[in-house]
KOLRO-880298 format. One line per 2 residues: for each residue z, x, y of C-alpha. Coordinates in Angstrom, 2 decimals, always signed. Layout:
<rs>
Z/X/Y  ...
</rs>
This chain:
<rs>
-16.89/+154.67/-52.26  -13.71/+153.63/-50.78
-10.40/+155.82/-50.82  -8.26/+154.28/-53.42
-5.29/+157.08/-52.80  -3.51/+158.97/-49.86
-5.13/+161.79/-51.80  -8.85/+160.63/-51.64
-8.40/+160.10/-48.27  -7.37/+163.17/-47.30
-10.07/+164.75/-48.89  -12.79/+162.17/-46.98
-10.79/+163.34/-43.90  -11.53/+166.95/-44.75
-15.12/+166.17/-45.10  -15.59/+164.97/-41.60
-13.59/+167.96/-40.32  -15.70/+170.40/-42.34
-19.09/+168.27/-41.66  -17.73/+167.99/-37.72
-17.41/+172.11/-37.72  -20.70/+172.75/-39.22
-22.61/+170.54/-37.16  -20.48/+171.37/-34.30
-20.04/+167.50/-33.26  -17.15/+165.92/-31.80
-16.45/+163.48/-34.88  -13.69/+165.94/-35.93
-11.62/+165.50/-33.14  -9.93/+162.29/-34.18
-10.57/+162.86/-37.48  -7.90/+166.17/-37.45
-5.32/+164.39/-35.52  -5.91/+161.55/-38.44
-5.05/+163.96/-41.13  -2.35/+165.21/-39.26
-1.13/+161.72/-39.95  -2.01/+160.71/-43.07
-0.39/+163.56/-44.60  +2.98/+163.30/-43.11
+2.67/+159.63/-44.05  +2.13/+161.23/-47.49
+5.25/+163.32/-47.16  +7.18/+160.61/-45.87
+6.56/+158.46/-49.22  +7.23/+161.54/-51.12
+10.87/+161.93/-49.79  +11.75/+158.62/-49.73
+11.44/+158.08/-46.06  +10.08/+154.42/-46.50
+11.62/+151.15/-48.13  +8.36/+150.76/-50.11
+6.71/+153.74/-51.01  +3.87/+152.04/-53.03
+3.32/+149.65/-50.74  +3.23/+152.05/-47.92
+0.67/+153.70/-49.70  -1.76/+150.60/-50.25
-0.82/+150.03/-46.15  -1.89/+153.31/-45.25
-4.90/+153.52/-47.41  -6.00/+149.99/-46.31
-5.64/+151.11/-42.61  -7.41/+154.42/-43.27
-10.70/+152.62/-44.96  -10.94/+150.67/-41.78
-11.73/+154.32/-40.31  -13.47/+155.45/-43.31
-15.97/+152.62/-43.35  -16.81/+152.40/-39.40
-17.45/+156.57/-39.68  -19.92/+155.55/-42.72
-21.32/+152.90/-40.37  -22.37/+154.78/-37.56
-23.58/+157.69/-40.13  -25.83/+155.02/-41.43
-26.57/+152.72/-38.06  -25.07/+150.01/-39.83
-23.17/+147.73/-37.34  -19.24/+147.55/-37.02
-16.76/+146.44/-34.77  -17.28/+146.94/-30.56
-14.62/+149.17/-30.37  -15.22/+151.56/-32.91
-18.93/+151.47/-31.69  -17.70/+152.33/-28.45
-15.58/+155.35/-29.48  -18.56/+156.46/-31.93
-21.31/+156.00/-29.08  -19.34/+158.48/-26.99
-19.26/+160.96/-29.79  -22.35/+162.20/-28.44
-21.55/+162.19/-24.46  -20.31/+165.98/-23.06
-18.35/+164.35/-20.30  -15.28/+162.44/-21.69
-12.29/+164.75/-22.02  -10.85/+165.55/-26.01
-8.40/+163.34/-24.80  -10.06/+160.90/-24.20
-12.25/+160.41/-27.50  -8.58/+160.76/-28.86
-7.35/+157.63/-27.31  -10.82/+155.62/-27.68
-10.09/+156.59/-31.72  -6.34/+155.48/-31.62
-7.57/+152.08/-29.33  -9.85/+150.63/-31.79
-7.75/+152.20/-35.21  -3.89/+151.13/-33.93
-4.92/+148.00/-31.52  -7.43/+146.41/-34.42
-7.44/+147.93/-37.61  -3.68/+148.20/-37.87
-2.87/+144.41/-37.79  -5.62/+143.79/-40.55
-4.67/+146.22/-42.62  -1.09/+145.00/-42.56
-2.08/+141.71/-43.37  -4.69/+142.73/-46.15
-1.62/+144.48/-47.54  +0.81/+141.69/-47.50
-1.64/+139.15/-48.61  +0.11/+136.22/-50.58
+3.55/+137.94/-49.42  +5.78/+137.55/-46.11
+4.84/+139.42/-43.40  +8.27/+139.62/-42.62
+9.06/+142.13/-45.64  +7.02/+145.21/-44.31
+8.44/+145.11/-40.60  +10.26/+147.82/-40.93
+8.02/+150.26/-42.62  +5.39/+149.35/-40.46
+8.13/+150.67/-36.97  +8.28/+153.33/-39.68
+4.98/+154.33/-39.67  +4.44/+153.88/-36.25
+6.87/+156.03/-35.68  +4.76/+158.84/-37.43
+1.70/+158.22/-35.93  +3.40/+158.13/-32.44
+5.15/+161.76/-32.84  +2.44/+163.37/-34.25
-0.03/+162.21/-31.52  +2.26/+163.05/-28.80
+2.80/+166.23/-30.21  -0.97/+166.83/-29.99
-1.54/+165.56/-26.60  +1.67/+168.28/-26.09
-0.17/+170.90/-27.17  -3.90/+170.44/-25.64
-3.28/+172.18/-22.76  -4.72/+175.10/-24.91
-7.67/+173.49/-24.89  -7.49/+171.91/-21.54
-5.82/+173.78/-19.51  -5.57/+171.05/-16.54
-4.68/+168.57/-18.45  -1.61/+168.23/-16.88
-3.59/+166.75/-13.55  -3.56/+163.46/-14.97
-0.04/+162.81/-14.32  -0.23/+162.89/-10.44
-1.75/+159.18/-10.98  +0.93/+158.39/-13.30
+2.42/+155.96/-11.21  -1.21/+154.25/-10.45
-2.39/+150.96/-11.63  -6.31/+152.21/-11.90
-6.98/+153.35/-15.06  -6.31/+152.49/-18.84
-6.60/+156.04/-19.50  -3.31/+156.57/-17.84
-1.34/+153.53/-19.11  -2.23/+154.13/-22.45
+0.78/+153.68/-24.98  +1.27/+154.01/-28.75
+4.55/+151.78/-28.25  +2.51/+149.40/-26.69
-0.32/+149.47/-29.10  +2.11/+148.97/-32.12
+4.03/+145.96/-30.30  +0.47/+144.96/-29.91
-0.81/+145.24/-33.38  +2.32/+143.79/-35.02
+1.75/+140.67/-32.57  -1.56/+140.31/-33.78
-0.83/+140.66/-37.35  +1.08/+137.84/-36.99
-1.48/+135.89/-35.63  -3.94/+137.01/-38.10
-1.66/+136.20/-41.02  -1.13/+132.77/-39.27
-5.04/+131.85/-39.20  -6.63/+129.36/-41.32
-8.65/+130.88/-43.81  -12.26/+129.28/-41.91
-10.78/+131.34/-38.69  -9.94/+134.12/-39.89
-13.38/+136.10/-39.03  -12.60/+134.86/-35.55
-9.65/+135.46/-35.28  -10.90/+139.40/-35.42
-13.73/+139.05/-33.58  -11.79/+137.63/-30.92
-9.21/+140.61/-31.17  -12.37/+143.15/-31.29
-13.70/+141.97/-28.06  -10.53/+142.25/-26.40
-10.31/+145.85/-27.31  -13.49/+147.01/-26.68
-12.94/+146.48/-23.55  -10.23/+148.18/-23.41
-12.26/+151.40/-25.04  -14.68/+150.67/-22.10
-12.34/+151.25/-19.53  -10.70/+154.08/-21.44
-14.61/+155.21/-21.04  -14.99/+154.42/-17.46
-11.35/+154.89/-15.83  -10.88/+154.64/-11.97
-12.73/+156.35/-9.23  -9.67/+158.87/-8.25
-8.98/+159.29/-11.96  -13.07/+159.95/-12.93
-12.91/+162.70/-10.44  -9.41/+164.02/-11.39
-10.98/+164.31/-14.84  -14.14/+165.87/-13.95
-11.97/+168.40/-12.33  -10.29/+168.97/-16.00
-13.16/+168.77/-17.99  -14.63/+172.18/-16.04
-11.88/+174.18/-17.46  -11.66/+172.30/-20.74
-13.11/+174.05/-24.23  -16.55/+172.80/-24.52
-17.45/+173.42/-28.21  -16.64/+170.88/-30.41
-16.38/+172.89/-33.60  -13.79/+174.91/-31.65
-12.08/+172.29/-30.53  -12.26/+170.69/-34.19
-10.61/+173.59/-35.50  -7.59/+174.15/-33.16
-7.06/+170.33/-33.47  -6.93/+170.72/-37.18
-5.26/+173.92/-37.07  -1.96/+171.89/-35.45
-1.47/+170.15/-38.69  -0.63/+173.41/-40.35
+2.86/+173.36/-40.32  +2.49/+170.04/-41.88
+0.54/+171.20/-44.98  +3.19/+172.63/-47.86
+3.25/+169.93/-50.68  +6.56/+168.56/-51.31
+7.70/+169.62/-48.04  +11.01/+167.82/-47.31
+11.95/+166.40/-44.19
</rs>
């Protein structure tokens, strides 16, 4: 069944983490950083933080059942959309940095699902009206992650490596930008909410393709880059239900009910 509250999906969220730690897979990964999320999301409605608090909730559980349903998906080999198959195919690969399974989760859930959700939300309404809480929520989902990319260099130690290409054009993985990805989604919301009802399937497909190739190059960045990375992944932690559970175990601070900002 579908989460109905911030509550239910939470506890789905917990599920994966628990099933990713038992089976020792790498599904956890974006899965901790998403609860990381959701919950402050949760606070934030709690203390007022947003202009529509019931609305915000709807928003956020519409845009985590777009998560919720591709993870039931590839449990069941049902199909979905490219770029969550691309970021569930690699699930199972040793090679692409926790990083990187990060961003292929955030590329498919901020660049595609976001703008639907929004607009499923805001159905029969002005798009207009929820501008604000959705910079608001951005804003969330853009401290929290950074704050996790911060703080892998427990788990990768090397991390850091990356930004000697910084200034390079060659890879995805480098350019990759939650500002950009929310610009991005809002702009496409607006499209989406401007489609005629026979396009709107389309209209989404279209989007999809676009971003799965942008997963795929997340997947396969530039030659220097590839290398650079290999170098990283050496000294990186290589068991997943490890991993899981130091990603998870960021979001402590974060987990005291009623906690006020």
């Amino acid at each position: 069944m579908r989460a109905a509250t911030i509550t239910e999906v939470l506890d789905r969220l917990t599920t994966i983490i628990n099933d990713a730690v038992t089976n020792n897979r790498r599904t956890g990964y974006f899965a901790a950083l998403y609860y990381k999320v959701t919950f402050s999301v949760q606070q934030g409605i709690l203390n007022n933080r947003f202009d529509d608090g019931p609305r915000m909730e709807r928003l956020d559980v519409n845009f985590a059942n777009r998560y919720l349903d591709a993870y039931d998906q590839w449990k069941n080999k049902q199909p979905m959309t490219g770029s969550w198959q691309v970021a569930f195919d690699t699930i199972d690969k040793a090679s692409p940095l926790v990083l990187q399974q990060l961003f292929l989760g955030m590329n498919a859930h901020i660049n595609l699902d976001l703008g639907i959700a929004t607009v499923e939300t805001m159905k029969g309404k002005n798009l207009q009206e929820i501008s604000n809480d959705f910079n608001n929520i951005n804003s969330v989902i853009s401290a929290l992650t950074n704050q996790v990319i911060r703080e892998l260099d427990r788990i990768a130690p090397l991390l850091s490596l990356l930004g000697l290409h910084a200034s390079r054009n060659n890879s995805i993985l480098i350019q990759f930008s939650i500002g950009s990805a929310r610009d991005g989604a809002w702009r496409f919301a607006e499209e989406l909410n401007s489609c005629k009802p026979e396009d709107y399937d389309k209209c989404i497909s279209e989007r999809d393709k676009n971003i799965t190739q942008l997963a795929m190059s997340l997947v396969n960045p530039g030659r220097l880059v590839k290398f650079t990375i290999w170098v990283i992944h050496l000294f990186e932690w290589k068991q997943p239900a490890r991993i899981t559970k130091e990603l998870h175990e960021f979001s402590r601070p974060y987990l005291k009910v009623g906690q006020v900002e």
